[in-house]
Structure formats: structure tokens, C-alpha cells
N, C-alpha and C positions, 0 to 999 in steps of 0.2 A: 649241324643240327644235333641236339641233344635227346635225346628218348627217354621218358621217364616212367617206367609203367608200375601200379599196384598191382600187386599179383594177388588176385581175391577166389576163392570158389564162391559158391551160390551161397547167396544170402539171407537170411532168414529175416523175417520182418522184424523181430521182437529188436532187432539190433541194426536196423538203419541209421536211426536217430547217432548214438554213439557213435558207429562208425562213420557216418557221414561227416557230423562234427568234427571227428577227428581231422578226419582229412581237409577238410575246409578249411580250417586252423592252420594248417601246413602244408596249405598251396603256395607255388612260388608266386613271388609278384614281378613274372615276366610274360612275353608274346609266348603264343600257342596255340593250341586245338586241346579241346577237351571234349571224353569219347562217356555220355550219360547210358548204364547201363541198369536193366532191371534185375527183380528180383532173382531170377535166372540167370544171370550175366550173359542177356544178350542185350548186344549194343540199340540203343532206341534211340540218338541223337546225337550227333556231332556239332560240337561249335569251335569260334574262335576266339582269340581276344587278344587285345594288347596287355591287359592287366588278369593272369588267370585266376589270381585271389579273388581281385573286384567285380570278376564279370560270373565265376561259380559263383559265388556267395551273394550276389543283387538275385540271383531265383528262388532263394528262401528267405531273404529277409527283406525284401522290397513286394507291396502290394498291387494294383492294380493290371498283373497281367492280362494278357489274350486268352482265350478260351481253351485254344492248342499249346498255347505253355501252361495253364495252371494243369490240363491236363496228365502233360509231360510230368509235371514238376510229383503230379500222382504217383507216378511211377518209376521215377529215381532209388535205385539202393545201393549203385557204387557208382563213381570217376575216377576213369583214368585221364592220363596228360599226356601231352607230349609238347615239347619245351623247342620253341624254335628262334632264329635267331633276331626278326624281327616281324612285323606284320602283315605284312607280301608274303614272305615265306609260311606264315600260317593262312591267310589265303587260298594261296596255292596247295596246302597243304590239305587242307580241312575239301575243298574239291575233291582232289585224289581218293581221300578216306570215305568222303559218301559215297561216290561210284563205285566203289570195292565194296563197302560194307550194306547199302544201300537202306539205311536205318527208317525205321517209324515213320519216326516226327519231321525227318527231312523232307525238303519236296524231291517229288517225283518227276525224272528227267528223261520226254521221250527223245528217241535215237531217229535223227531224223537224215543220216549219212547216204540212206538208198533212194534218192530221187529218180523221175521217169519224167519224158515229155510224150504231150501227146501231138503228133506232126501229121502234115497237110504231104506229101510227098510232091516234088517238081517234073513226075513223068508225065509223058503224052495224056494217060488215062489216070489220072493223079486218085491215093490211096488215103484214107484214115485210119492212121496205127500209133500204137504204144512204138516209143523210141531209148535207149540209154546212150545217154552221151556224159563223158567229165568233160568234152571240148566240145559246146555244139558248130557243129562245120558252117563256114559262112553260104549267105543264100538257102541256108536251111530253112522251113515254112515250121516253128515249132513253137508250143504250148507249154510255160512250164517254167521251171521243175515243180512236182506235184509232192508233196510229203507224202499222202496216202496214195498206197497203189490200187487198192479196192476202189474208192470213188474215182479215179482215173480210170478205171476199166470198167466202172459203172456208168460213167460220162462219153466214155467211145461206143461203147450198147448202144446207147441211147441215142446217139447222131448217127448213127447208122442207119437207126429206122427212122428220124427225124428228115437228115441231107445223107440221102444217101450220096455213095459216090462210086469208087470199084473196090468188091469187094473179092474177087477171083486172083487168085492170083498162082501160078501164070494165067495169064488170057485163056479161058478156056473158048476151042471151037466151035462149041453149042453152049447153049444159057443156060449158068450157076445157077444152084439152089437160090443164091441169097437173088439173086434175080425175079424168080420168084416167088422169092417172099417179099419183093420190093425194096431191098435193104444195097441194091447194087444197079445204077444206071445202065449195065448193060454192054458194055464192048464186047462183050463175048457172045452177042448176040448177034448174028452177019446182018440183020435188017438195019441195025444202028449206023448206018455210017457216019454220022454225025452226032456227035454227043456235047452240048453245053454245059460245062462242071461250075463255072461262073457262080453261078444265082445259091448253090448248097454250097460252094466253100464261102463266099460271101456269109452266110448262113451260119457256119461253124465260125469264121471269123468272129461276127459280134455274140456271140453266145459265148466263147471262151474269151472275149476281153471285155467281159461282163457288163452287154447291156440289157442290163434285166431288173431296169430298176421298178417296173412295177409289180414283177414276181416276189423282189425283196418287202417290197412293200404290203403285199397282203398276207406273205406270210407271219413277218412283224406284226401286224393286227388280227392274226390268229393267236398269235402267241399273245397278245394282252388282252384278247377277249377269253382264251380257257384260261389264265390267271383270275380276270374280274369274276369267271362262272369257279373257281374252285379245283378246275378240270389238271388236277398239276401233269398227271402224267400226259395228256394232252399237249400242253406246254410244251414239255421234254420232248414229247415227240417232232413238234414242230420246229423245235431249236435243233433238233439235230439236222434237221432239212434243211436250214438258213445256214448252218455251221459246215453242212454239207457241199451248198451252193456254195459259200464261201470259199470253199476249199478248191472246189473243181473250178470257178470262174475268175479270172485274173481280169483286175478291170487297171487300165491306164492311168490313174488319174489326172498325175500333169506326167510331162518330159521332161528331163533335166537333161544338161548337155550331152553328145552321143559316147563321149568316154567316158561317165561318168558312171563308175561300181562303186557301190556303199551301201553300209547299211543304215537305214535311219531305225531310231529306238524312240520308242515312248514307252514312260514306265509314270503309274501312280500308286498309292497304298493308299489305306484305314487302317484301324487298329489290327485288323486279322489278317487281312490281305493284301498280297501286290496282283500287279497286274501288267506286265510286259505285251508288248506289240512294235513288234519286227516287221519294216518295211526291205525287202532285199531289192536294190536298184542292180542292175547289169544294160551297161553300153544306154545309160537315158532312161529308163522304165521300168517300174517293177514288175520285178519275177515271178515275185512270192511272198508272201508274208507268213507271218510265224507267230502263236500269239497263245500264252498261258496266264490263267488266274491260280494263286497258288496261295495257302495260307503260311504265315510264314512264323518263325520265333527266334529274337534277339533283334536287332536294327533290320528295318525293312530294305533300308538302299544295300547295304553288307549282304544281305540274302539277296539282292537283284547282282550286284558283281559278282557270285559265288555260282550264281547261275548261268549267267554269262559266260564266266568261264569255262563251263563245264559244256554249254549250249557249243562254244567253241574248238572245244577237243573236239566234238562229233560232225561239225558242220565247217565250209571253207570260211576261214578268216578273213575279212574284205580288206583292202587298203586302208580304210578309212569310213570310221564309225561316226552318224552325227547322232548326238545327246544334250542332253539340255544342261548347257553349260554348268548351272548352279550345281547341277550333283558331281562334276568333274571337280568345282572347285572344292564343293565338300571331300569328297574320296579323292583325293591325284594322286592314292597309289592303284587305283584302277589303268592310268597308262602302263603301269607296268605288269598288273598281273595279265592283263590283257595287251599286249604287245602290237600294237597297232597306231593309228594317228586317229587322236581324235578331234572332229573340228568345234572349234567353242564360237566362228563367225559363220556367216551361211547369207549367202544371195538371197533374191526375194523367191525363188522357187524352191532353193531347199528350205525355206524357212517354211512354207505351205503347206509341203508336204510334212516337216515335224510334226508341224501342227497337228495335221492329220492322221501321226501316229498317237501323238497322244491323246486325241482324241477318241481314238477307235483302243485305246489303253482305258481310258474314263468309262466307256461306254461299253466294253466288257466286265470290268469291275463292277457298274454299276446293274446290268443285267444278272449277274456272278448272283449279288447278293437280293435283289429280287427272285430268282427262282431259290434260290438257296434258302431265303427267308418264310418264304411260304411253302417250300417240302417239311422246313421244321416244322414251323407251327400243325401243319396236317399229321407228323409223328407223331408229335407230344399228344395232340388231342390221341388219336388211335393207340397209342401205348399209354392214355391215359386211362381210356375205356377199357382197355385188357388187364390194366391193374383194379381198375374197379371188381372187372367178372373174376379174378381170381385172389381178389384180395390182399394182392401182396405187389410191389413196387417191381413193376416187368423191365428192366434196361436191356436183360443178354437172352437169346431168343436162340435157341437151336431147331434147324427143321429139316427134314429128312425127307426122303424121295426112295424108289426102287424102279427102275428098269430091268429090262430083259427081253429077249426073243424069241416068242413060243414057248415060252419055260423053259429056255437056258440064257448061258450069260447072263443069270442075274449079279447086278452090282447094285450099291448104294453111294448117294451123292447127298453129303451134309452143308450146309450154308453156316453162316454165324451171321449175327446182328447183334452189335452192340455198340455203345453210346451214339446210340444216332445213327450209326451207319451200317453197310455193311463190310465186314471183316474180311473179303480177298485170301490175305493170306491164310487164313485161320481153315478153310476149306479141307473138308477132308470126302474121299473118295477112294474105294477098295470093293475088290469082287467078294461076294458070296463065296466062304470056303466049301461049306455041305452043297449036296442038291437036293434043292425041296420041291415038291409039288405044288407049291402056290409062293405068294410072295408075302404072305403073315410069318413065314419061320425066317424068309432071307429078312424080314423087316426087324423081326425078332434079333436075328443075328447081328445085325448091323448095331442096334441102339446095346446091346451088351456087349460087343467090342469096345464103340466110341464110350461108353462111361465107365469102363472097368478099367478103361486104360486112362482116363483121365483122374478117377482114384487114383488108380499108381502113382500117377506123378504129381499127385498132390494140387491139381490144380481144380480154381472153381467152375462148380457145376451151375449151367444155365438158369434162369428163373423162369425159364418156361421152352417146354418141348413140342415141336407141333410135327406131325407127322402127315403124310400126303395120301389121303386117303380119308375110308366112311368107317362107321363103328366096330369093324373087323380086327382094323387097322388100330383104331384104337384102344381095343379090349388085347391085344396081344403085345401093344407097348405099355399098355398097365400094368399087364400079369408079370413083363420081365421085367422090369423097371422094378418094380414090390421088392424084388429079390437082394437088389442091393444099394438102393435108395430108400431113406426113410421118409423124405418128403422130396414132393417133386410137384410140378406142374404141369399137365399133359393139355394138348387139346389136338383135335384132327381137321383137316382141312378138306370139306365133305364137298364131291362136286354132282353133278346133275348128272342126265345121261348124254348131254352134248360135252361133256367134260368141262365145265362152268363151274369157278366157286361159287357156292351155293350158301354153305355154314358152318358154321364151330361146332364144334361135338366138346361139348367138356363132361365131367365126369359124372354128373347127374342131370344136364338138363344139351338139346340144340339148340344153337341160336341162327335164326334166318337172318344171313349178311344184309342189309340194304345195300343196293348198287351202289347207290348216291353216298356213302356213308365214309369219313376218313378210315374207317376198323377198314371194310370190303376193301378199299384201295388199298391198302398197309398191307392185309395181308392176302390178297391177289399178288401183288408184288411180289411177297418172297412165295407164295407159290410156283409164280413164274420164275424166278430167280433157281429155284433147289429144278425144276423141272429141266430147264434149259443146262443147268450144270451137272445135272445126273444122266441127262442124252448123252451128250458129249463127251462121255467119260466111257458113254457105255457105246458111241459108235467106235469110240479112239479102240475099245478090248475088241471089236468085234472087227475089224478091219485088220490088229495083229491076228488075228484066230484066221482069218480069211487068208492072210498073205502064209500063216504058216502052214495052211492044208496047200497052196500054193506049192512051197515050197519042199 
């Protein structure tokens, strides 16, 4: 492999254009990975290509991209390369680079390597527990493997109090707590000498091999009556329950032969997005399924093998993958980045069961862009309104919080929102240096750190600053703000006495939020968003203070 790097510092806007050109001009025209960096030189995209001339140079001079590359293509100001020796090996190659570097614009790939089961035990007085196995032992009674351990241990909760079964362990000589509180049949109780577990593992049986189809069913029509009523975070809400159930309920759906380990793949796209859905078969039956919408840039099927392969550094490789033949014959250097057999013929049950990946691949895609579709159109309206009241085009939104405990431990916890979304990374959170008496000086403090230090480094300043709190709150981020901003945009985020957003405080008039209204949703949201991310920060300090008076 050959390595080719431009060695560049940070770039100045006035000289993209030149410099890029340059380079574009005098890219080799061989296989590779190319590494898109911003005006900072930090890397924001990895690609590959059989032709590194023709595949840089089609994102500036060819039209109709996706939303997420013309955005990317915003923010280009150097390439680097690296020259490899055929197109597997950049494959492979351009994998490696985004797990290391974990850029932008690439998708996001969770680490799904810690599995758990949840198992039925075969003793006299039989047990409901979390289990870890890499070999489940045969005649094992076991659930699973689960991706999330939270809903797995939110799932054994709740059968607990549901079927219960024994929960003592060892047997105690007089009756357990969980006895009575009804979450334990009872052997430890000496009146029991007869205990029938039958009828509650029966019980757990169909509930973990998901027969619940008419729970699926009404929650499905929650979820498309708060769409028709507007109600998105409603929505959210309910899809997380169904995504939830999804997750903790492994359902049957057919058998394939009893030796029979593989994985089935369904995978579709649009123009923005793919959408994968993993059936894991073991010994006849699936396991587990595994299932992401991702938006994606450059060829949709090359973004589903680059996933794949990465999906398979972190998870066991099966014998044998079935895919729908036509994308093996398009890609057939996917057998080799992914080193495995794959079958392009299939009996009538594995062919059912495809179907049924990629169906439930169609039918997350299509959900994906149903809710996804209507949380836009609800922003745009709501930061359409905030540009009206402040007269200027709102896209980047910074908003602030303060915690503390009894007047110490104060910290601040800043959110970011911008083009649409909210910014994760950009997150910033730091304690209070001084100790003040109230939380207007730590409030103070915080917003003349976060923008003196973003002067510094030259970076731009938000189009509107919302702070969490009533007119205290917002008269002491005016007064500092004056200091060294000459224009800026404030407003406060005023709540009730039951701690309810209530309204806007802007700088000469308050507006009363309407519940019902996109504005109150939009920003209830990042209320709640800076609220929850300013706790958290501030139990994480107050937990090291605890351990070190501890200590």
C-alpha cells in the first residue's frame, strides 16, 4: 500500500477554492480512500473509490446530490489520500479509518459485542435471571442474546411482578421479601410444599417469543393517530415502546433446519437513506435481530458493505450470509471483504424468511422517513416563528442551564442546535470557578467563558442564545453579553411555579407559549434537552466530591 498525505495547517476560507482546485487537478487516477477535512483540519468524511480523480472531483462538479452530501460538500477545505492497491483493499481500508477517526458525515456504528440472555433455570425451584454465555450450554432454558442490557433488565423487572417464580436465593427458611411483595412463589415459605411453576414459565415463554401481537398492534395505532393529531413527541414516545418491545421480545417466525446458523440481510435505500435489517439464525431460529436507518453519501450499496464490515469486526461472523443475490452480483468484491459464503440459492423457508428481512428493512425506511419528515416540517415552522420575533434567520441556537446543591456545586451545561438538529458533539459543560450567592453570577460566568473563548478561536457565534430561566436570568446574560458582543440575540425560557415552560422573555416584550403550538414544542425540547444534560453533569461532579470526602 502506498500512502500519500498533503501536509496542510488550517485553512483559511479566502483560499479553499485555489487550494482545492489545486489538488483536484492532481489527484491520482487510482483505488483509494480519501480523508474530507474542514476548515480546521479536522477530518469530517472518509470515502473510497476505484478512480480517486473521478470520484473527488463528481462532488463539485456534478449536481443533484443528497441533503447530507451537499451539506458536507459546505464544508470541505482540504483532501487528503491514501493510494491503495486495488478496491477491497480500499474497502477495507476506508472501514478501519472511520472506526479510528470516527468522522461527521460517516454513519454511526453501534458496538453490539456485549450480549446477555435472559434464562429460565432447570432446578427443582426454577429461577428468572440475566445470564452471559459465548457458548450457551445445551438444555439451557435461554432468551436471547439481547443488544441492550437496560431493556433486558427492564424485561426481567417486570416478569418478576408479572410470573413470578423464585426469587431467594439460597432458599431461605422463612418467607423472602420478594414473597411478600408477591414477586416470588414461595419455597421458602414451609406451608408451600407444593409449588406449580408450569402456568408463569409457560407465561414468560410466550411473552419473550413475542406473542403480543395485539400490544404491537395498538401501539402501531398510537403511533399514527399522534402523527394525524401533530403530537410528534408523542409519537417518539410510542416508537420508542415498540422499538423497545422489539428488542426485549424475540418472536419465531418460521424454523429453518436445526443446524442451520446464518445470517439473513435485508437492505433498501432512497436518495438519503439505507436501511439494513439483520435476521441472526442459530441451530433453526432467530436469535436476534439487528436493524439501522442511516443516512448515507457516495453509492448506497458501498455504504451498506462498509457497514457490514465494520458491523462484523464487532459481532461473530456467521458461516453463511443470505443477501439478495442481485447486490452480490453487483458488488462480488463484497465475498472478499467480508470473508464468508454467501448463498445467492435459498429453499422455500429461507427464501420467506429474506423476504421478511427485507421487508421489515422497507418498513423501517419507510417509518424512518415518516417521523423524520413531520419533526422537519414542525422545526422549520417553530424556527420559522423565532425568526420572525427576532427578525433575523435563526439556524444555530445555543441554550444554557445551571445546576447546583443548596448553593454549591454550581456548574453549567450548554446544548447546541443547529441545521436541524441537535449537535451531541459540540456540547459543552464546566464547573463554576468563583462561589456566588445565587446562580445569576454562576450564569454570568458561564456565557463569558463559552463566548470569549469562542472569539478566541475565531469561531461563529450562535444566532440566538436562550438561557433557562425568568427575567433575572435574562437581565444578567444582557448585561454580560453588552460586554463583548455587539449584536446578539437573547431570549429566556420563563417557567411556572410547577416548573412548566410557560414563555419567551425577549428583550422588550413576553410571549405566552401556546401548549398546542410548534414554537412551545421546539423549545420545551431544548429545555428539556440543556435540563437533563446539565443534571448529569452535575450529579457525575457531585458523586466525584462524595467519593473524595470518602476517601
Amino acid at each position: 500500500m502506498v500512502i500519500k498525505r498533503n501536509m496542510s495547517l488550517k485553512i483559511t476560507k479566502n483560499k479553499i477554492n485555489v487550494l482545492l482546485l489545486t489538488k483536484i487537478n492532481n489527484l491520482p487516477r487510482k483505488p483509494g480512500c480519501y480523508l474530507f477535512k474542514n476548515c480546521y483540519n479536522n477530518i469530517i468524511y472518509i470515502g473510497k473509490a476505484k478512480n480517486l480523480f473521478s470520484r473527488i472531483k463528481s462532488y463539485f462538479y456534478l449536481k443533484n446530490h443528497n441533503s447530507k452530501t451537499s451539506n458536507l460538500i459546505q464544508e470541505i477545505c482540504d483532501v487528503e489520500y491514501i493510494i491503495t492497491h486495488n478496491e477491497v483493499e480500499a474497502f477495507i481500508l476506508e472501514a478501519n479509518l472511520i472506526k479510528k477517526h470516527i468522522p461527521k458525515y460517516n454513519f454511526k456504528l453501534l458496538d453490539d459485542k456485549n450480549y446477555a440472555y435472559i434464562e429460565i433455570t432447570n432446578e427443582k425451584h426454577p429461577r428468572l435471571k440475566i445470564s452471559y454465555y459465548k457458548k450457551v450450554p445445551e438444555k439451557t432454558r435461554v432468551f436471547g442474546p439481547y443488544p441492550y442490557n437496560n431493556s433486558m433488565k427492564e424485561t426481567v423487572r417486570l416478569l418478576h411482578k408479572i410470573y413470578p417464580l423464585r426469587r431467594c436465593q439460597p432458599i431461605s427458611k422463612k418467607p423472602c421479601h420478594y414473597y411478600q411483595i408477591n414477586e416470588c412463589l414461595g419455597p421458602c415459605c414451609p406451608n408451600n410444599k407444593y409449588i406449580d411453576y408450569s402456568l408463569n414459565i409457560r407465561g414468560i415463554n410466550d411473552f419473550l417469543q413475542g406473542k403480543n401481537k395485539n400490544i404491537f398492534n395498538k401501539i402501531k395505532n398510537e403511533i399514527k393517530q399522534a402523527i394525524k393529531t401533530l403530537n410528534f413527541e408523542k409519537a417518539q414516545e410510542y416508537q420508542k415502546i415498540l422499538e423497545h418491545l422489539k428488542n426485549i421480545t424475540i418472536k419465531q417466525f418460521i424454523e429453518l433446519k436445526p443446524n442451520l446458523s446464518c445470517d439473513i440481510i435485508g437492505f433498501c435505500f432512497n436518495k438519503n437513506e439505507i436501511s439494513l435489517y439483520i435476521f441472526k439464525m442459530y441451530q433453526g431460529k432467530i436469535q436476534e435481530h439487528y436493524q439501522i436507518v442511516s443516512e448515507y453519501i457516495d453509492d448506497p450499496i458501498d455504504n451498506m458493505i462498509t457497514y457490514l464490515h465494520l458491523y462484523y469486526q464487532n459481532n461473530l461472523l456467521p458461516k453463511k450470509i443470505i443477501l439478495n443475490p442481485d447486490l452480490i452480483t453487483k458488488k462480488p468484491e463484497i465475498k472478499k471483504i467480508i470473508n464468508t459464503k454467501f448463498s445467492v440459492k435459498f429453499n422455500t423457508e429461507e427464501k420467506q424468511i429474506k423476504e421478511l428481512a427485507q421487508k421489515n428493512a422497507e418498513e423501517n425506511l419507510n417509518k424512518y422517513n415518516l417521523l423524520y419528515s413531520a419533526k422537519l416540517e414542525a422545526t422549520t415552522i417553530a424556527l420559522s416563528e423565532l425568526s420572525k420575533l427576532y427578525q433575523k434567520n435563526i439556524n444555530y441556537i445555543e441554550v444554557f442551564d445551571i445546576s447546583h446543591s443548596f448553593g454549591k456545586y454550581f456548574v453549567s451545561g450548554i446544548i447546541v442546535f443547529k441545521n436541524y438538529q441537535l449537535q451531541k458533539k459540540s456540547y459543552c459543560a464546566f464547573r463554576i470557578k468563583q462561589t456566588y450567592p445565587n446562580e445569576y453570577n454562576s450564569l454570568a460566568e458561564a456565557i463569558e467563558r463559552r463566548y470569549q473563548k469562542l472569539i478566541n478561536l475565531n469561531l461563529p457565534l450562535p444566532d440566538l442564545i436562550l438561557v433557562d430561566g425568568g427575567i433575572g436570568q435574562f437581565n444578567i446574560s444582557q448585561k454580560i453579553l453588552k460586554n463583548f458582543i455587539k449584536e446578539f440575540n437573547l431570549g429566556a425560557l420563563k417557567k411556572n411555579n410547577k416548573h412548566q415552560l410557560e414563555s419567551l422573555i425577549l428583550s422588550n416584550k413576553e410571549i405566552l407559549l401556546n401548549k398546542k403550538s410548534f414554537l412551545f414544542r421546539f423549545l420545551f425540547f431544548l429545555s428539556e434537552e440543556v435540563h437533563n444534560f446539565t443534571i448529569n453533569f452535575h450529579r457525575k461532579i457531585n458523586n466525584q466530591e462524595n467519593i473524595g470526602n470518602l476517601i
